[in-house]
mmCIF file of the C-alpha atoms, coordinates in Angstrom:
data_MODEL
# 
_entry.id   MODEL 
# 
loop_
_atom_site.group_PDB 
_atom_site.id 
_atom_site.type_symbol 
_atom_site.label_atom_id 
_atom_site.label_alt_id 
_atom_site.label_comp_id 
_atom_site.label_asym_id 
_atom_site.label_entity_id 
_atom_site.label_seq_id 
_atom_site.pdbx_PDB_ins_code 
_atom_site.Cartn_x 
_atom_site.Cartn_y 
_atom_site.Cartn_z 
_atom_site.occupancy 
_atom_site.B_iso_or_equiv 
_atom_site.pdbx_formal_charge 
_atom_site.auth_seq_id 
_atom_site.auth_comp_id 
_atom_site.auth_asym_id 
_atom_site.auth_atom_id 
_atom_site.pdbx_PDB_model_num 
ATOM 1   C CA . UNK A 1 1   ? 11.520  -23.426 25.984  1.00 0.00 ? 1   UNK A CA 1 
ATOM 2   C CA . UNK A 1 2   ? 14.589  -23.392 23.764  1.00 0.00 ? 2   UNK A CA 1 
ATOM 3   C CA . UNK A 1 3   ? 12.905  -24.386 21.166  1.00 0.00 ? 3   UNK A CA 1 
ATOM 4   C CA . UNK A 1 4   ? 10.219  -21.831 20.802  1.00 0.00 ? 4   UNK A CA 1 
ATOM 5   C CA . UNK A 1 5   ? 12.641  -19.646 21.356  1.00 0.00 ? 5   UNK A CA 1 
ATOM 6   C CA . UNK A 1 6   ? 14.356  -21.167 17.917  1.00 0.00 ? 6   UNK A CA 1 
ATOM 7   C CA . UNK A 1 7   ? 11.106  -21.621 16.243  1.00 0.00 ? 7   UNK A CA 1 
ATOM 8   C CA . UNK A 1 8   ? 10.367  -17.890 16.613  1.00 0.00 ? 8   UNK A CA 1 
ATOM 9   C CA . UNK A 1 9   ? 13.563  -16.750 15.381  1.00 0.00 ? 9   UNK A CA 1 
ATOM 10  C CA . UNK A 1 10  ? 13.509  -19.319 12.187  1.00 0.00 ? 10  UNK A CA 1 
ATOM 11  C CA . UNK A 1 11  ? 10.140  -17.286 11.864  1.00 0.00 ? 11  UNK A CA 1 
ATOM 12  C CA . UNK A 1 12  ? 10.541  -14.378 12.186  1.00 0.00 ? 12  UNK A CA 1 
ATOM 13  C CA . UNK A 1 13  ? 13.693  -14.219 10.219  1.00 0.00 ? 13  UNK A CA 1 
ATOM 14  C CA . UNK A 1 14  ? 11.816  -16.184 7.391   1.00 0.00 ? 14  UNK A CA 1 
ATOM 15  C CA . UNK A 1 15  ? 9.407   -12.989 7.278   1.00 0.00 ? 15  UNK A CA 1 
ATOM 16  C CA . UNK A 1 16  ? 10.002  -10.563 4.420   1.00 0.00 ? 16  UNK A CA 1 
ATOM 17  C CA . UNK A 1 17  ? 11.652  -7.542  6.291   1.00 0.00 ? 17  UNK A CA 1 
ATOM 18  C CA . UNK A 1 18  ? 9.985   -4.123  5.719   1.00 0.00 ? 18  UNK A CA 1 
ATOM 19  C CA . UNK A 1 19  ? 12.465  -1.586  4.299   1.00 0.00 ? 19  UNK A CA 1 
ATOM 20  C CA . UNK A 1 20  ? 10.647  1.160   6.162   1.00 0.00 ? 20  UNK A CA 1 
ATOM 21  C CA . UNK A 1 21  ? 13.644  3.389   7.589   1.00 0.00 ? 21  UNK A CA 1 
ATOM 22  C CA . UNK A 1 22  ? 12.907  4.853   11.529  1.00 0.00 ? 22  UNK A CA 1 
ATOM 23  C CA . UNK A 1 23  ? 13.009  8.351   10.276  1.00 0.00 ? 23  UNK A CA 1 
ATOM 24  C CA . UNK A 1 24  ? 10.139  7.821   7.916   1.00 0.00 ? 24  UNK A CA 1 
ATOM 25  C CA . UNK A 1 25  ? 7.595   6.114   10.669  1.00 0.00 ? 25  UNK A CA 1 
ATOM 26  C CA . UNK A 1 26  ? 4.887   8.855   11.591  1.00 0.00 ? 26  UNK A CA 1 
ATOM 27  C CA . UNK A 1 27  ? 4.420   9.983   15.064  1.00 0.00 ? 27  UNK A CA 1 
ATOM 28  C CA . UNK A 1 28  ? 0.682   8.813   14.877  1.00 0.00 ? 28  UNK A CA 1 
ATOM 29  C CA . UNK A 1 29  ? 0.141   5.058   14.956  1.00 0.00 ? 29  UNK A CA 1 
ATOM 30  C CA . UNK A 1 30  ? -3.039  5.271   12.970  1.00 0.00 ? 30  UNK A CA 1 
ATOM 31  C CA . UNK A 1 31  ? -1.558  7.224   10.144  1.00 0.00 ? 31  UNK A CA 1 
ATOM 32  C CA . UNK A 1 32  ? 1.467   5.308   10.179  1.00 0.00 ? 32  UNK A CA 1 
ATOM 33  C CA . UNK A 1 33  ? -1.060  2.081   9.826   1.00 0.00 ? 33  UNK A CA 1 
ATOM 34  C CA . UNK A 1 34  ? -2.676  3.382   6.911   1.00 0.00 ? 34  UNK A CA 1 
ATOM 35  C CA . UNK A 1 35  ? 0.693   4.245   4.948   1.00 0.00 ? 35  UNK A CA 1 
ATOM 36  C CA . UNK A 1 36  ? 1.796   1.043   5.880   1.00 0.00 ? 36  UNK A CA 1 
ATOM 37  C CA . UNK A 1 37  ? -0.937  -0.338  4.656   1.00 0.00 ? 37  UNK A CA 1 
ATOM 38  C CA . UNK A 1 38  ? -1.206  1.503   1.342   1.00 0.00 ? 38  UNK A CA 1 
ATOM 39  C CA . UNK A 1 39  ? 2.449   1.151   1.094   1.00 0.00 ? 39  UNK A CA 1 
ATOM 40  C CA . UNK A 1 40  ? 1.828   -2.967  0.460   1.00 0.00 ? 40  UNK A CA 1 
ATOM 41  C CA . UNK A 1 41  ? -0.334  -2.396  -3.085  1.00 0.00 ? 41  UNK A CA 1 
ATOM 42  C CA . UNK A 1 42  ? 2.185   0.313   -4.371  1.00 0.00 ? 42  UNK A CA 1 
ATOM 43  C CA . UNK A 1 43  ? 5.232   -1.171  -6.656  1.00 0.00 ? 43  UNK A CA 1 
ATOM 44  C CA . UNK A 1 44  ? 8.483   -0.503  -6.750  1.00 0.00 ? 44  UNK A CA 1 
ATOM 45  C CA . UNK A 1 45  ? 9.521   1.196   -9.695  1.00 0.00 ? 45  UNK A CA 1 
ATOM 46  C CA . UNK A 1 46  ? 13.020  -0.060  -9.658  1.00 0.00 ? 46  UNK A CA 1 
ATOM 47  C CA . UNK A 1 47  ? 12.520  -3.605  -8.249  1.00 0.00 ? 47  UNK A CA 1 
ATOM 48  C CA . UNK A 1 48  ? 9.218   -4.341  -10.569 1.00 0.00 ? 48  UNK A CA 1 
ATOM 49  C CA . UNK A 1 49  ? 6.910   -7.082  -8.599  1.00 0.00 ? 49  UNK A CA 1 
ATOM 50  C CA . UNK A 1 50  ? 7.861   -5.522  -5.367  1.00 0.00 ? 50  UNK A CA 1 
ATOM 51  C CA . UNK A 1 51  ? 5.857   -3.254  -3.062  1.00 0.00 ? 51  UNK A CA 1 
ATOM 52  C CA . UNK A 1 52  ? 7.093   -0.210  -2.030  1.00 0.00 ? 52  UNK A CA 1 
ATOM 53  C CA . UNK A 1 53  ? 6.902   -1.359  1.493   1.00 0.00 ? 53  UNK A CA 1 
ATOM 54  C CA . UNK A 1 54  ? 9.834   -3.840  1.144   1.00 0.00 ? 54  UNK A CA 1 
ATOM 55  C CA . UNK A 1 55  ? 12.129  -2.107  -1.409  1.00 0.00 ? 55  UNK A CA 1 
ATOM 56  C CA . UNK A 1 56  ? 15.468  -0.587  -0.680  1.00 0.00 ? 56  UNK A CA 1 
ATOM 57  C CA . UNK A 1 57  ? 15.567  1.433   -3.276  1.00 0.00 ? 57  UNK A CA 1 
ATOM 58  C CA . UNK A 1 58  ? 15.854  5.129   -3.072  1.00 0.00 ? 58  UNK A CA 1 
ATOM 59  C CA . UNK A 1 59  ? 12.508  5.597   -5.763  1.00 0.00 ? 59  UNK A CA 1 
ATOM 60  C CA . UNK A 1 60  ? 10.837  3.327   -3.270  1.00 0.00 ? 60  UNK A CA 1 
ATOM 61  C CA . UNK A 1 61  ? 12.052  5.116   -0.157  1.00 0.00 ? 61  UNK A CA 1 
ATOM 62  C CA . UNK A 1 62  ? 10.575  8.878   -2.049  1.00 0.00 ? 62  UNK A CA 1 
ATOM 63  C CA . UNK A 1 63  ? 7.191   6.968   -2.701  1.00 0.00 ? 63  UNK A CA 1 
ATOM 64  C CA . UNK A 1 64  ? 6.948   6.138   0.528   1.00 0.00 ? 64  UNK A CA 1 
ATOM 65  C CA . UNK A 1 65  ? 7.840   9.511   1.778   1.00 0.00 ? 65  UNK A CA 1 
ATOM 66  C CA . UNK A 1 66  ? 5.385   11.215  -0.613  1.00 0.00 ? 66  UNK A CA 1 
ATOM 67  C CA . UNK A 1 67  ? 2.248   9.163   0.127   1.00 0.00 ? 67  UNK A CA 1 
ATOM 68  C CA . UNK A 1 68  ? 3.502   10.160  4.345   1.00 0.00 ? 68  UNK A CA 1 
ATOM 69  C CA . UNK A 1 69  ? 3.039   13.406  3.181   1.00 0.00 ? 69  UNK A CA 1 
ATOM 70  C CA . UNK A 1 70  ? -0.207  13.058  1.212   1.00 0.00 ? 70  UNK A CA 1 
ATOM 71  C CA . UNK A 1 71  ? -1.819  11.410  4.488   1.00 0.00 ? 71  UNK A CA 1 
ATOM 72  C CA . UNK A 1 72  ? -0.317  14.000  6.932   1.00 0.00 ? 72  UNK A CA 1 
ATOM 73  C CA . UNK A 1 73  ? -1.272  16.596  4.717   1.00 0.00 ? 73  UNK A CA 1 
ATOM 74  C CA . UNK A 1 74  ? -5.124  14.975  5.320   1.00 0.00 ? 74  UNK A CA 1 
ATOM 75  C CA . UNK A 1 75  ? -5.550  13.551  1.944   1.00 0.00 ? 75  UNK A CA 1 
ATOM 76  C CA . UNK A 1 76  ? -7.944  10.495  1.903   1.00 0.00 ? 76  UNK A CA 1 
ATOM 77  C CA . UNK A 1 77  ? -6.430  6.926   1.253   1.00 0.00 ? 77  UNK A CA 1 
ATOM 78  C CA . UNK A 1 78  ? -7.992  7.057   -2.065  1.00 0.00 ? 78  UNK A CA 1 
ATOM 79  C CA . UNK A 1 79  ? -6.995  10.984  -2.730  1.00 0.00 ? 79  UNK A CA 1 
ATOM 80  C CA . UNK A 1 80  ? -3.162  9.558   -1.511  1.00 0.00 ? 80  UNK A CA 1 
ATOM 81  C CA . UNK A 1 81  ? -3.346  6.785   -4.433  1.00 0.00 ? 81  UNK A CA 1 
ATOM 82  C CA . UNK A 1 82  ? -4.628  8.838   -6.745  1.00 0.00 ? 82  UNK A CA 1 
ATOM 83  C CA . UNK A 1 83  ? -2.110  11.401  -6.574  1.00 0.00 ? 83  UNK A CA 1 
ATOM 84  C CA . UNK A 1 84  ? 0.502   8.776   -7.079  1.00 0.00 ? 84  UNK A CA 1 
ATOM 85  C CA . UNK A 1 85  ? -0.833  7.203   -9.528  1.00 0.00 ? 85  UNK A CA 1 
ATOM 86  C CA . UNK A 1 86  ? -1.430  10.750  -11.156 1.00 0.00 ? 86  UNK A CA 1 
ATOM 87  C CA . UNK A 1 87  ? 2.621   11.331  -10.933 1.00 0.00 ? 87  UNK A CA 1 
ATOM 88  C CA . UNK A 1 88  ? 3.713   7.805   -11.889 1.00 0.00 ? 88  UNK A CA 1 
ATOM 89  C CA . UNK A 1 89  ? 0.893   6.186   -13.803 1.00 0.00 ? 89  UNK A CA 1 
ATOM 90  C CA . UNK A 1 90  ? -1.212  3.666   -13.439 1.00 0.00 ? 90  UNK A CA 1 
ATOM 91  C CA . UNK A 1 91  ? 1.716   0.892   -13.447 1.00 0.00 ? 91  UNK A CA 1 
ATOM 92  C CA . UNK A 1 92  ? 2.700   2.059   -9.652  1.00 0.00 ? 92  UNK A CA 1 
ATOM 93  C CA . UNK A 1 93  ? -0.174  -0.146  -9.221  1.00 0.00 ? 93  UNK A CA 1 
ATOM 94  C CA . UNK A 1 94  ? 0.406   -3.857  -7.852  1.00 0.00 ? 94  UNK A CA 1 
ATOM 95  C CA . UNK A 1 95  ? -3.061  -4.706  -8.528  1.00 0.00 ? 95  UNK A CA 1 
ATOM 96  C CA . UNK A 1 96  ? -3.916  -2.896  -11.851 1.00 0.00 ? 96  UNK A CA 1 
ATOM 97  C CA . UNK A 1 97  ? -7.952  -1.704  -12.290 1.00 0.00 ? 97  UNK A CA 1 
ATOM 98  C CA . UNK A 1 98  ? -10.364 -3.823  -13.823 1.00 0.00 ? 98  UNK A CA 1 
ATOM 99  C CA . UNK A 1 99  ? -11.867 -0.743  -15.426 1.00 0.00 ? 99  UNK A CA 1 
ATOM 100 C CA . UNK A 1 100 ? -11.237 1.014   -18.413 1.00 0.00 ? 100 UNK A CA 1 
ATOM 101 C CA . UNK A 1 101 ? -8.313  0.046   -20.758 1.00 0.00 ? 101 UNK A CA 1 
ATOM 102 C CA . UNK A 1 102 ? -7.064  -2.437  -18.666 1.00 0.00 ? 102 UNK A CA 1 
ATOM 103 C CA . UNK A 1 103 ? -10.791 -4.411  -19.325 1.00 0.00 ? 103 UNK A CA 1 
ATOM 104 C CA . UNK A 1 104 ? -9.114  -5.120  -22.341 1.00 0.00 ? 104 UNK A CA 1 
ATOM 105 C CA . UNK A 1 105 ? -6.072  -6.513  -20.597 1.00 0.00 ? 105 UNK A CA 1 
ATOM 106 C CA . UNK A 1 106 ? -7.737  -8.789  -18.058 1.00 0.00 ? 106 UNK A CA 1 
ATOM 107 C CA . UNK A 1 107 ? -10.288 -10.540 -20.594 1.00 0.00 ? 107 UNK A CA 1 
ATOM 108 C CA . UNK A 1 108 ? -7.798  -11.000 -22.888 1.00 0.00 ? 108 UNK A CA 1 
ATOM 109 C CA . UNK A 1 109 ? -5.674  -14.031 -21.120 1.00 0.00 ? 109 UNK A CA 1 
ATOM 110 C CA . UNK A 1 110 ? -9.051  -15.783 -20.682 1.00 0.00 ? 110 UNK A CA 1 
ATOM 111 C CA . UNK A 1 111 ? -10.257 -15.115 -24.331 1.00 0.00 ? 111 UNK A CA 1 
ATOM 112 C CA . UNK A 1 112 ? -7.125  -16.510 -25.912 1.00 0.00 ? 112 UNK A CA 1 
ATOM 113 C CA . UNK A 1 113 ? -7.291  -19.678 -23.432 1.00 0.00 ? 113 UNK A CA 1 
ATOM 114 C CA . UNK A 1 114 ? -10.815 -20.078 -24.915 1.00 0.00 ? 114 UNK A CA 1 
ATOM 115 C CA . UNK A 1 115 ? -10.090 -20.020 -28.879 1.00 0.00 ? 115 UNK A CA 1 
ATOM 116 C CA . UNK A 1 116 ? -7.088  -22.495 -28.159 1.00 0.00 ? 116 UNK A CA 1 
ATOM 117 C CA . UNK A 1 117 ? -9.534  -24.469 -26.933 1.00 0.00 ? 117 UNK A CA 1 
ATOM 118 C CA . UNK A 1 118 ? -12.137 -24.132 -29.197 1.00 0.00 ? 118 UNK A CA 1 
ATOM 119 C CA . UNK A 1 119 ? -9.646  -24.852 -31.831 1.00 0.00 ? 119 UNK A CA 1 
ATOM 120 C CA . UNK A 1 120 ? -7.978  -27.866 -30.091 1.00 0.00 ? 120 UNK A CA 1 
ATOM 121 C CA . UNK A 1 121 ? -11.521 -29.165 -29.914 1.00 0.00 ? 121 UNK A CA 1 
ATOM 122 C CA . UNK A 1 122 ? -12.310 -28.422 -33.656 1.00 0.00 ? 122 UNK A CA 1 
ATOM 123 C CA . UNK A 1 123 ? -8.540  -30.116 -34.919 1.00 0.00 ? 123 UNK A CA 1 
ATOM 124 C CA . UNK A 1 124 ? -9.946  -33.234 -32.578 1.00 0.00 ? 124 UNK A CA 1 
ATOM 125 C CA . UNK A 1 125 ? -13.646 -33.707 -33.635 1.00 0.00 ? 125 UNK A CA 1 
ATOM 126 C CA . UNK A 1 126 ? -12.066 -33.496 -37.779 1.00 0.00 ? 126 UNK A CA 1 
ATOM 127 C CA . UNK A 1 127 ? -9.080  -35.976 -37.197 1.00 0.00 ? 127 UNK A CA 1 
ATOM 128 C CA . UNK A 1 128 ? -11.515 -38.226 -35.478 1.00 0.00 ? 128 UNK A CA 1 
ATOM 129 C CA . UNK A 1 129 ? -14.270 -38.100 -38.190 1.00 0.00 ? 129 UNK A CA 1 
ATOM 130 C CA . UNK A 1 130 ? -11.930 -38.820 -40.527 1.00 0.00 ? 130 UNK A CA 1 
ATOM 131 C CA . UNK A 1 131 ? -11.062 -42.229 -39.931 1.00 0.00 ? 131 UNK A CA 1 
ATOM 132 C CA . UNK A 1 132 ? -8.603  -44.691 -40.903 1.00 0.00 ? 132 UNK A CA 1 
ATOM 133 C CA . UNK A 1 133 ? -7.477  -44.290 -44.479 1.00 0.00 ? 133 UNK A CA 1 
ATOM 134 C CA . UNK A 1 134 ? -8.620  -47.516 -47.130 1.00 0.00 ? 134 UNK A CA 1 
ATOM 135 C CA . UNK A 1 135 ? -5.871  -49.678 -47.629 1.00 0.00 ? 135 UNK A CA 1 
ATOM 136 C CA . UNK A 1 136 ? -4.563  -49.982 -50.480 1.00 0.00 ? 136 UNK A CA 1 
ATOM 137 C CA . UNK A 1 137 ? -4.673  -53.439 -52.791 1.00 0.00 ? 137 UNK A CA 1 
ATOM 138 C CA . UNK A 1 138 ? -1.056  -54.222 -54.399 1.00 0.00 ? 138 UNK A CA 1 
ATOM 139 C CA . UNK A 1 139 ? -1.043  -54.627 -58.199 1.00 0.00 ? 139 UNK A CA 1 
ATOM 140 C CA . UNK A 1 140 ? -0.236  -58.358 -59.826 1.00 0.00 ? 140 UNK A CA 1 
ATOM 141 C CA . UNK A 1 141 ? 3.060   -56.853 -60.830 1.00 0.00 ? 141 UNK A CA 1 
ATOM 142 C CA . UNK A 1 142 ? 3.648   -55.780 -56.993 1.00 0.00 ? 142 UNK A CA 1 
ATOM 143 C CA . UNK A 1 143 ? 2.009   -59.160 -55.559 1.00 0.00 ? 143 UNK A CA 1 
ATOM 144 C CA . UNK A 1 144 ? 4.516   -61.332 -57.872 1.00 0.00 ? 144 UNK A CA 1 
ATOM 145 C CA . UNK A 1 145 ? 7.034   -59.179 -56.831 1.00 0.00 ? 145 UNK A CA 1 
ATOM 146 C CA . UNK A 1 146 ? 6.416   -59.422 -53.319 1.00 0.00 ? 146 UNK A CA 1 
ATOM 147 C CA . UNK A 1 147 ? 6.252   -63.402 -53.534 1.00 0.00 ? 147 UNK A CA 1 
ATOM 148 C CA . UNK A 1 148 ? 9.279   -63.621 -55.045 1.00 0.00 ? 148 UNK A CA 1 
ATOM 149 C CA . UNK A 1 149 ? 10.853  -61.857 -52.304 1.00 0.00 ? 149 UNK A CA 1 
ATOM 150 C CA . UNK A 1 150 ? 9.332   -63.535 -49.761 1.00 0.00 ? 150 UNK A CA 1 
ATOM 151 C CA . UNK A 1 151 ? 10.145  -66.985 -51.257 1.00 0.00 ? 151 UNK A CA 1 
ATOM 152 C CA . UNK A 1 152 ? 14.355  -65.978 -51.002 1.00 0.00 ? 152 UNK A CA 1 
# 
């Protein structure tokens, strides 16, 4: 029994804690859910590769407070995100669009991988194609010399 008991502290404590303050929950569990859930895919200005929903940061905490608002106010989840990402740009974003100018973006890490590639591949076909250089014969001058070395 004392065990679990450990195990589910070690757990829990191990769990990234949610920087949502108690003044900022709504009164409706359902709306609350939502922000909470939107919360997760908005960044952090301040702390980069963080969501909004575990930053301490006071821009975090106003993002937070503003997409509340939006959802209270009746806003859809995607009218919510939109305004945000109206105000702040499309960066806000943890997980960017595919669409647009960002296309450009996400085929571009998988079109460089493929010309390395393709190059890597062309550099290996040539070098093997070229074989092994002739060797070359020594001279009579370089053959005496050598014999006379060898014969010290």
């Amino acid at each position: 029994m004392i065990r679990a008991g450990l195990l589910a502290l070690v757990l829990l404590a191990a769990a990234p804690a949610a920087a949502v303050q108690p003044d900022e929950v709504l009164p409706d569990p359902a709306l609350e859910s939502r922000a909470r859930e939107l919360s997760k895919n908005l960044r952090c200005l301040v702390c980069r590769n963080e969501s909004i929903d575990e930053s301490h940061a006071d821009l975090a905490r106003d993002l937070r407070l503003l997409l509340r608002e939006r959802l209270v106010a009746g806003d859809s989840d995607d009218e919510a995100m939109a305004f945000i990402v109206d105000r702040y740009g499309e960066y806000v974003l943890l997980t960017p669009t595919t669409g647009g100018s960002n296309l450009l973006l996400w085929l571009a890490g998988p079109a460089m991988l493929g010309a390395g590639g393709l190059i890597a591949a062309q550099y290996l076909r040539r070098r093997s194609g070229a074989g092994d250089p002739a060797p070359e014969t020594l001279s009579e001058a370089d053959a005496r010399r050598l014999a006379e070395l060898l014969d010290r």
